[in-house]
C-alpha positions in Angstrom: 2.7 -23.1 -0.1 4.7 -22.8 -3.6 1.4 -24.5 -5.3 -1.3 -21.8 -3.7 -2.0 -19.1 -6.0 -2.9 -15.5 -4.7 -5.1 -12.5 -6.2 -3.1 -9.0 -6.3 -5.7 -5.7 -6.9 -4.2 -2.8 -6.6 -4.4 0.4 -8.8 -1.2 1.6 -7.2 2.0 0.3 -9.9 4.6 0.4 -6.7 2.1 -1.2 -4.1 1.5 -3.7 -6.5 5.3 -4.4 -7.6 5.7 -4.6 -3.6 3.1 -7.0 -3.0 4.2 -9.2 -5.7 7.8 -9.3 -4.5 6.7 -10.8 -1.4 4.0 -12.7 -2.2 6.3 -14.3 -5.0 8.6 -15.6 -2.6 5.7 -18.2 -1.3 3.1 -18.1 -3.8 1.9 -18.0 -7.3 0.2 -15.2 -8.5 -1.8 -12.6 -10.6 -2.4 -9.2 -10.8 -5.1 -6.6 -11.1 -5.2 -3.1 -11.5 -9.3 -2.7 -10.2 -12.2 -4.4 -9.3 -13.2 -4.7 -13.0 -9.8 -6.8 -14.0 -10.2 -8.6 -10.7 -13.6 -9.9 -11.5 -12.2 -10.7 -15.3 -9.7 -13.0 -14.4 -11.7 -15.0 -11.8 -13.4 -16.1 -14.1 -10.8 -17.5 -16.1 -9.4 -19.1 -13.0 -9.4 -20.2 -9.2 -7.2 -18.4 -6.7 -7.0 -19.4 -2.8 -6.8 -15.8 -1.8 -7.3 -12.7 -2.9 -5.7 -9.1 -1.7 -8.1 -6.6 -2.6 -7.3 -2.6 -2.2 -10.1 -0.7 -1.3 -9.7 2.7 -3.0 -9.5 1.8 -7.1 -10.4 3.6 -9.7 -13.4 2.1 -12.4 -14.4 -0.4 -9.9 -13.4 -0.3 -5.9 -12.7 -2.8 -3.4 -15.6 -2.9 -1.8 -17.7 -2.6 -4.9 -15.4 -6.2 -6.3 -15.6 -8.0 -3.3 -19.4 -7.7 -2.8 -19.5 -8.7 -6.5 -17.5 -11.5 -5.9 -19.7 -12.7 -3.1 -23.3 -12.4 -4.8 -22.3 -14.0 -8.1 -20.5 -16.8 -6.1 -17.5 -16.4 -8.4 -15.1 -17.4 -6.0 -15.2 -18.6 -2.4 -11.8 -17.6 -1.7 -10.8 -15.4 1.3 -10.6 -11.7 0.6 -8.3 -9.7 2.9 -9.2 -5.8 2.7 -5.9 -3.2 2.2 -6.4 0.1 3.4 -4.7 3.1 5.0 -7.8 3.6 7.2 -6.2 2.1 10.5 -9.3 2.4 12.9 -10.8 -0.4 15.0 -14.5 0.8 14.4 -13.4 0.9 9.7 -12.0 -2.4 10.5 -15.2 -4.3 12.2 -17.1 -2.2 9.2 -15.0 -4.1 6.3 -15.3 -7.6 8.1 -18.7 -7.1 8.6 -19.3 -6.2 4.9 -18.0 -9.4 4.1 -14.0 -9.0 3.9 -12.7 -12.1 5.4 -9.9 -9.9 7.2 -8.1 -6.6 6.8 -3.8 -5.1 6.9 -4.0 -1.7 7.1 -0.8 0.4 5.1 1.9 1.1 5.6 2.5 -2.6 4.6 5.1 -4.0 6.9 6.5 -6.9 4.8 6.8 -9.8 7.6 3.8 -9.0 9.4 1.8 -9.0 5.7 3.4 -12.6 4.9 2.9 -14.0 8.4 -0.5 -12.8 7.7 -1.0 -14.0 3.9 0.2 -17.8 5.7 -2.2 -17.5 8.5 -5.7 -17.0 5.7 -4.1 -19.4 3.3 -3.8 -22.2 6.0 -6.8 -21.2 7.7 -10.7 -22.9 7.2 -12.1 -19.5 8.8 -9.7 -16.7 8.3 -12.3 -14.0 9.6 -10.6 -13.0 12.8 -9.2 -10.4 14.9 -5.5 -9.9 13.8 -3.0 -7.3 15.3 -1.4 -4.3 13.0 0.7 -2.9 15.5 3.0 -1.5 12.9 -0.7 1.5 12.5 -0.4 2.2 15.9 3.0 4.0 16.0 4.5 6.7 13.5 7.9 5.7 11.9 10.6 7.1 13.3 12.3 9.7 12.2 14.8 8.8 9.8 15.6 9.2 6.3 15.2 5.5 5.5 14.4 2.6 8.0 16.8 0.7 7.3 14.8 -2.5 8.9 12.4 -2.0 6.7 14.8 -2.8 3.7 16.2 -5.7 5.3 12.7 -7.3 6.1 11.8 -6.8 2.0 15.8 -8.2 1.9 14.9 -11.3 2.7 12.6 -12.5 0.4 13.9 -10.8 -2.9 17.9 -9.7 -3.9 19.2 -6.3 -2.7 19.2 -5.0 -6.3 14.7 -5.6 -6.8 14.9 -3.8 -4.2 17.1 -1.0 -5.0 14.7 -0.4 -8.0 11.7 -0.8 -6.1 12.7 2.4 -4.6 14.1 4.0 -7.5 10.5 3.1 -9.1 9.6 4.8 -6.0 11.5 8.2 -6.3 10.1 8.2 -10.0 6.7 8.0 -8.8 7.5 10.4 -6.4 8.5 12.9 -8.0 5.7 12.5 -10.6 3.5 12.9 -7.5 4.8 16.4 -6.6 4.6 17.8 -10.0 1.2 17.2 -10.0 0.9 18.9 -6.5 2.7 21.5 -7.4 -0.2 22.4 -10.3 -3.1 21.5 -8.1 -1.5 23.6 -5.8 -1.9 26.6 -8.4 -5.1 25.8 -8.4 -6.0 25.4 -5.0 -7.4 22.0 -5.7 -7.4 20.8 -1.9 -9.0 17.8 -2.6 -7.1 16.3 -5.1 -4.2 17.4 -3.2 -5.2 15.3 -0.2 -5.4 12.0 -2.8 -2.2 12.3 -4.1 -0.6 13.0 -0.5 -2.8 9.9 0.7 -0.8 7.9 -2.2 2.9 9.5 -1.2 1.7 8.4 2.6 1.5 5.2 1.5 4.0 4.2 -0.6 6.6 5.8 1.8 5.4 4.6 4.9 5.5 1.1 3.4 9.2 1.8 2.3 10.0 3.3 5.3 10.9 6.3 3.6 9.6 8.1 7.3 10.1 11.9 6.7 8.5 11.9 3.6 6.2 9.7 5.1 5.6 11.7 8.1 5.6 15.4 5.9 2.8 13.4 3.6 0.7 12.5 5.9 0.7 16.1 7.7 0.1 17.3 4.0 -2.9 15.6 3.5 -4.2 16.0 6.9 -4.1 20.1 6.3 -5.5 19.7 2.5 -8.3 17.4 3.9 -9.2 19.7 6.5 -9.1 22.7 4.8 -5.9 24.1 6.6 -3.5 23.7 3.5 -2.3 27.6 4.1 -1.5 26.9 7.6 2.0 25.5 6.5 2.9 27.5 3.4 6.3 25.8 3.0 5.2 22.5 3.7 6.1 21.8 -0.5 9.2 23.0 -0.2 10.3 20.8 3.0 8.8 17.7 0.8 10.9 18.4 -2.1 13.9 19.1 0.2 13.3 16.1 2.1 12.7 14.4 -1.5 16.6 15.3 -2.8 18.0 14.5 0.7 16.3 10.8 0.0 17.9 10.5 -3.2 21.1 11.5 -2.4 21.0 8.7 1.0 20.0 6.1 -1.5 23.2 6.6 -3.7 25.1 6.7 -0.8 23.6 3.3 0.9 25.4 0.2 1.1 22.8 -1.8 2.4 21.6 -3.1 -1.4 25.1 -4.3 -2.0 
């Protein structure tokens, strides 16, 4: 597996840093922050798989992988990443021409056990499960078997910046909330919850996960004023996070 060599697109820097921890572990490989850069370096050389997120900036998912296809750049299996979790958006990818489709939050065995399945298969397009979009996390500061699955393939201190990379970003994220919020800019409010959704889901960071994902479900649907102090419970929950991470052991 050591001698396959894997694709990584992904405009998001921690998603990306996640997915090349773990694919590291079996595989060679790349990365690329769009669809652009993607198309750029496969042309300068042959993967076996690619990992393509959807929503990218300059050049999407969708956009590069239908690329890809026409100009016959590569043949190599193209697994979709997206937050959209539903049956009927996952038949749509496959049937655009995705060859088959994880859904975030990430969960990091599931994603390898799914990385080994495409490389090793001749026809990776098939049905797969995601159980991990089914349920919501539960309701913990940190899931602490979500840091032991990304334990295993990398040493406890990549991961303990992982997530201090991930409180960075974080609190990057709200700042910018916080002035779109000023300006009651609902729709870019909903993108940058969407991205807070997803990187803590993924690091099973569940109650910021679970207050970003109610976030953006409000500023999508026009029902941001409904929970006025729903900024103030996300920077609460934000400190409380930090102050469990210096505390944990777990990385030791």
């Amino acid at each position: 597996m050591k001698s396959k060599r894997v694709l990584i697109v992904d405009d998001n820097d921690l998603n990306r840093k996640l997915f090349e921890n773990l694919i590291g572990q079996v595989c060679q490989f790349d990365s690329a922050k769009n669809g652009l850069e993607a198309l750029d370096l496969l042309k300068k050389a042959a993967y076996d798989l690619i990992i393509m997120d959807i929503q990218m900036p300059l050049m999407d998912g969708l956009t590069a992988m239908k690329q890809i296809k026409l100009s016959k750049i590569s043949d190599s299996p193209i697994i979709a990443v997206t937050a959209f979790a539903e049956l009927e958006d996952k038949n749509t990818y496959l049937d655009q021409g995705f060859d088959d489709f994880v859904t975030k939050p990430i969960r990091p065995r599931d994603f390898l056990e799914n990385v080994k399945k495409t490389l090793k298969s001749k026809n990776p397009k098939q049905e797969t499960p995601h159980s991990e979009s089914i349920h919501d996390p539960i309701t913990t500061t940190l899931d602490l078997g979500t840091v032991r699955q990304l334990m295993k393939y990398n040493s406890g201190e990549t991961i303990r910046n992982v997530y201090l990379d991930f409180l960075k970003e974080t609190e990057m994220l709200i700042d910018e909330i916080l002035s779109l919020n000023s300006e009651n800019n609902l729709d870019s409010i909903s993108e940058k919850l969407h991205i807070l959704k997803g990187n803590s889901g993924t690091l099973g960071a569940n109650q910021i996960y679970l207050l970003a994902k109610e976030g953006e479900y409000l500023a999508r649907n026009n029902q941001w004023d409904q929970k006025k102090n729903l900024l103030q419970d996300l920077q609460l929950e934000i400190l409380n996070f930090k102050k469990y991470l210096k505390e944990e052991t777990i990385f030791e």
